[in-house]
N, C-alpha and C positions, 0 to 999 in steps of 0.2 A: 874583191868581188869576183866570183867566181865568172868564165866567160858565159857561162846560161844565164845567168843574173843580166850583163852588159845586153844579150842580146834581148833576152825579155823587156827590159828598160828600153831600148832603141824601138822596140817594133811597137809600142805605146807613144811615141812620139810622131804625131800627123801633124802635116803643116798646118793645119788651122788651129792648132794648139802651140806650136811651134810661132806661130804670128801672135797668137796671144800672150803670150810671154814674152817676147820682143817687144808689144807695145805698153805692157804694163811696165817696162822696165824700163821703154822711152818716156813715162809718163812721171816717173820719177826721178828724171835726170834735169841739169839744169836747163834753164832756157836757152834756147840757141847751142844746144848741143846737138851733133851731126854724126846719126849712125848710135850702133849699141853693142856694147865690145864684145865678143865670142868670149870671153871669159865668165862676165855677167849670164849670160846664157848659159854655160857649161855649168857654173855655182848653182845656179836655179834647181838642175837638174841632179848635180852631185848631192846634194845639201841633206844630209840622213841617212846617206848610205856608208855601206863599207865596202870604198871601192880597194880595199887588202893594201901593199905597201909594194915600194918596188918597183919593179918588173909589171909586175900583175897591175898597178897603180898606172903603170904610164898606158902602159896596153888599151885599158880603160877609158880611158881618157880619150887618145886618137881616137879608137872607135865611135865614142861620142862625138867629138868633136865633128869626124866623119862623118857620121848620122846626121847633126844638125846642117854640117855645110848641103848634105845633098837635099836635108828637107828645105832649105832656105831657096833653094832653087827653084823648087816648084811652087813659091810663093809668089805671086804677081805683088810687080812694084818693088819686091826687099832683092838684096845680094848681097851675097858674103863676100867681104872683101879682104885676104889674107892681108897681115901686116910682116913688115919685116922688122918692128920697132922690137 
């Protein structure tokens, strides 16, 4: 995926679209589970693209990944929490 591809996909992603997918994703997990893993998240959003291979694959990816952690922030109530698992 080319880097104008990443970026036009980023700048389509608003926190109240960003919380909406968060909660449909809590909504489908089990009971009494806590939080919703930045990968689920990242899937939702990769899911039909071609993010190319690589280099160009990882690139993409941080950037996302980027993307969402800073939209999670201006979300009242949610936070992203790195793991080190």
């Amino acid at each position: 995926m080319a880097a104008h591809a990443v970026d036009e996909l980023i700048s389509t992603i608003t926190p109240e679209d960003l919380r909406q997918v968060i909660l449909r994703i809590a909504e489908q997990q089990e009971a009494g589970t806590q939080g919703v893993a930045a990968a689920s998240v990242m899937s939702h959003f990769m899911e039909g693209r071609d993010w190319g291979t690589g280099v160009e694959r990882s690139r993409a990816y941080f950037r996302l990944r980027q993307a969402i952690q800073d939209q999670v922030a201006k979300i009242e109530g949610m936070k992203y929490i790195s793991s080190s698992a």
